[in-house]
C-alpha positions as semicolon CSV with decimal commas, in nm:
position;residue;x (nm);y (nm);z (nm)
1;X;-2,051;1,054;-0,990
2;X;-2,378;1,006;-0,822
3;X;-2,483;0,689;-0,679
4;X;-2,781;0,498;-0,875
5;X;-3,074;0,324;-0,675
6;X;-2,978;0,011;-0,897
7;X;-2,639;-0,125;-0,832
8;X;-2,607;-0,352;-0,518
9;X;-2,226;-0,358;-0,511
10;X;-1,919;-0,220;-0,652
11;X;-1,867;-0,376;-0,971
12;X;-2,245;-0,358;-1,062
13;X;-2,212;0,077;-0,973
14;X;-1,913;0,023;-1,203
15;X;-2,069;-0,184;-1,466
16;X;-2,370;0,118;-1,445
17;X;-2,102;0,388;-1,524
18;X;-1,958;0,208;-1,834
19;X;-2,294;0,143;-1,968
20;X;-2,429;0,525;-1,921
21;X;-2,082;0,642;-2,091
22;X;-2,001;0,387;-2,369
23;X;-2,167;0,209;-2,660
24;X;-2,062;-0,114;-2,777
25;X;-2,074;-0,347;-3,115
26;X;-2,189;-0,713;-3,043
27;X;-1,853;-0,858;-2,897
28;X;-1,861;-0,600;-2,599
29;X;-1,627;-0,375;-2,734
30;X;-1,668;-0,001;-2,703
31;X;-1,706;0,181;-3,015
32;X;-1,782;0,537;-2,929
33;X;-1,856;0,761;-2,611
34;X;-2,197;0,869;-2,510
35;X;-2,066;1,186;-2,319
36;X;-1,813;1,450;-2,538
37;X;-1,487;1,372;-2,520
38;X;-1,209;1,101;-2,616
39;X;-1,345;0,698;-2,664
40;X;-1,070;0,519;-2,421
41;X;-0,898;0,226;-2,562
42;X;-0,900;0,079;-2,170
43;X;-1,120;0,143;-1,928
44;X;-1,039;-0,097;-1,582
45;X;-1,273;-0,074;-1,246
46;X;-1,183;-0,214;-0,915
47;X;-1,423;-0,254;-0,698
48;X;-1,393;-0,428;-0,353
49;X;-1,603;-0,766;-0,532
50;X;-1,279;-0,778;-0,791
51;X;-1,237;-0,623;-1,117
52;X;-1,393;-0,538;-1,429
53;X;-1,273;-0,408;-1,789
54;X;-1,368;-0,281;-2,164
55;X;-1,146;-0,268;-2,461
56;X;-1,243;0,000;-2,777
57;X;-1,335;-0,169;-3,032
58;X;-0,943;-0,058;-3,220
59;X;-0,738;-0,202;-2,989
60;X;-0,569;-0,515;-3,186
61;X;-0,651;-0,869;-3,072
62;X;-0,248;-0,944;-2,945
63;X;-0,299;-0,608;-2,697
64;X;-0,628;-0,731;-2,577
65;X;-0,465;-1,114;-2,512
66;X;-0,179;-0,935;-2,325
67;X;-0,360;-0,720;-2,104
68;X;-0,649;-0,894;-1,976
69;X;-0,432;-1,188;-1,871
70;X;-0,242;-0,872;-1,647
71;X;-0,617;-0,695;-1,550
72;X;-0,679;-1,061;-1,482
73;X;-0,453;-1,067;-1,210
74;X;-0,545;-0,742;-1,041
75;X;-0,591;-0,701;-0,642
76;X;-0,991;-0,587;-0,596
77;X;-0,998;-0,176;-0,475
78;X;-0,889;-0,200;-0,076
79;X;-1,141;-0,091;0,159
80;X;-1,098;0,079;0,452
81;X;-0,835;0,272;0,344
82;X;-0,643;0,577;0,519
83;X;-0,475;0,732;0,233
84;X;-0,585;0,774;-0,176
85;X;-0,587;0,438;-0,370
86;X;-0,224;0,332;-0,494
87;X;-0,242;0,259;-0,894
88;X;-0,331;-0,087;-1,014
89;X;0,012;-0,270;-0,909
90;X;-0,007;-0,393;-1,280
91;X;-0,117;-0,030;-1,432
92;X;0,249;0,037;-1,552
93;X;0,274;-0,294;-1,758
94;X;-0,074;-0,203;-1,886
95;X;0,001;0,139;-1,969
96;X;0,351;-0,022;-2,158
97;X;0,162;-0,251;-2,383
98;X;-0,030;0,052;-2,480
99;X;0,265;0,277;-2,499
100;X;0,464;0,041;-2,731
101;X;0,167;0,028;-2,951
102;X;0,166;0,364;-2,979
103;X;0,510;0,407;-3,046
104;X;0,542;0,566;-2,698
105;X;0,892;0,514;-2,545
106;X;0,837;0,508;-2,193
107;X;0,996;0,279;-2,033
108;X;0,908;0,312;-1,712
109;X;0,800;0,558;-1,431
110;X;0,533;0,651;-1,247
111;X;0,179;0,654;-1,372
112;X;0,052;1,014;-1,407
113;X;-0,322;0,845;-1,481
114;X;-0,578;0,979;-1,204
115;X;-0,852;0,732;-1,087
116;X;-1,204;0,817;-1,044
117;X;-1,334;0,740;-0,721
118;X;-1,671;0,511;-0,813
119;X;-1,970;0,564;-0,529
120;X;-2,280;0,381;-0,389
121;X;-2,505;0,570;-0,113
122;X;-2,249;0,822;-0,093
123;X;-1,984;0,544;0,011
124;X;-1,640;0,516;-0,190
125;X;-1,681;0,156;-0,356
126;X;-1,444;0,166;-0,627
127;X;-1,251;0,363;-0,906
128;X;-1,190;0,397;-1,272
129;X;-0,866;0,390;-1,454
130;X;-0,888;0,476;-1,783
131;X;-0,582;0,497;-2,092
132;X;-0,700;0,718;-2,365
């Protein structure tokens, strides 16, 4: 992604991205993507300022309640680090609320989601986990 002469920090470069990709109804919900491809139900930045997140609009209210208390809690992205960004350390109980929504049976194991790494003047600031 290319940086934008705008954003100051990490979570406002993050808060940039969701607002060039998504469109959202009046409670701040995203209803539908402005690029092709799949609306996420979850979308969850860390930046080194803290965290930020988006719901779609058809995630029920009980999911929402469960996991933004857990994105709540979330450790900020780590700077100066040597090796690629571990997951979330509460992206598996997130991805579980989702899965047992969707009648997914996972229990556990690793996280197969990817981050995108999130930059500002060409500096890694941040990254994007996303569930579909």
């Amino acid at each position: 992604m290319n940086h934008s002469t705008h954003a100051t920090s990490g979570v406002e470069r993050i808060l940039e991205i969701f607002a060039m990709r998504f469109e959202y109804d009046t409670l701040g919900r995203i209803v539908r993507s402005r690029l092709d491809g799949v609306t996420p139900r979850f979308v969850l930045g860390r930046a080194q300022e803290g965290c930020v997140w988006r719901f779609s609009a058809r995630v029920e209210p009980e999911i929402v309640r469960r996991v933004a208390k857990l994105a709540g809690r979330e450790s900020a992205f780590p700077c100066n680090r040597d090796s690629p960004s571990a997951p979330p350390e509460r992206w598996a109980a997130i991805e579980r609320l989702f899965g047992e929504r969707a009648g997914d049976c996972r229990a556990s194991g690793a996280s197969k989601a990817v981050p995108e790494m999130v930059t500002l003047d060409g500096v890694v600031v941040g990254e994007i986990w996303a569930i579909d």
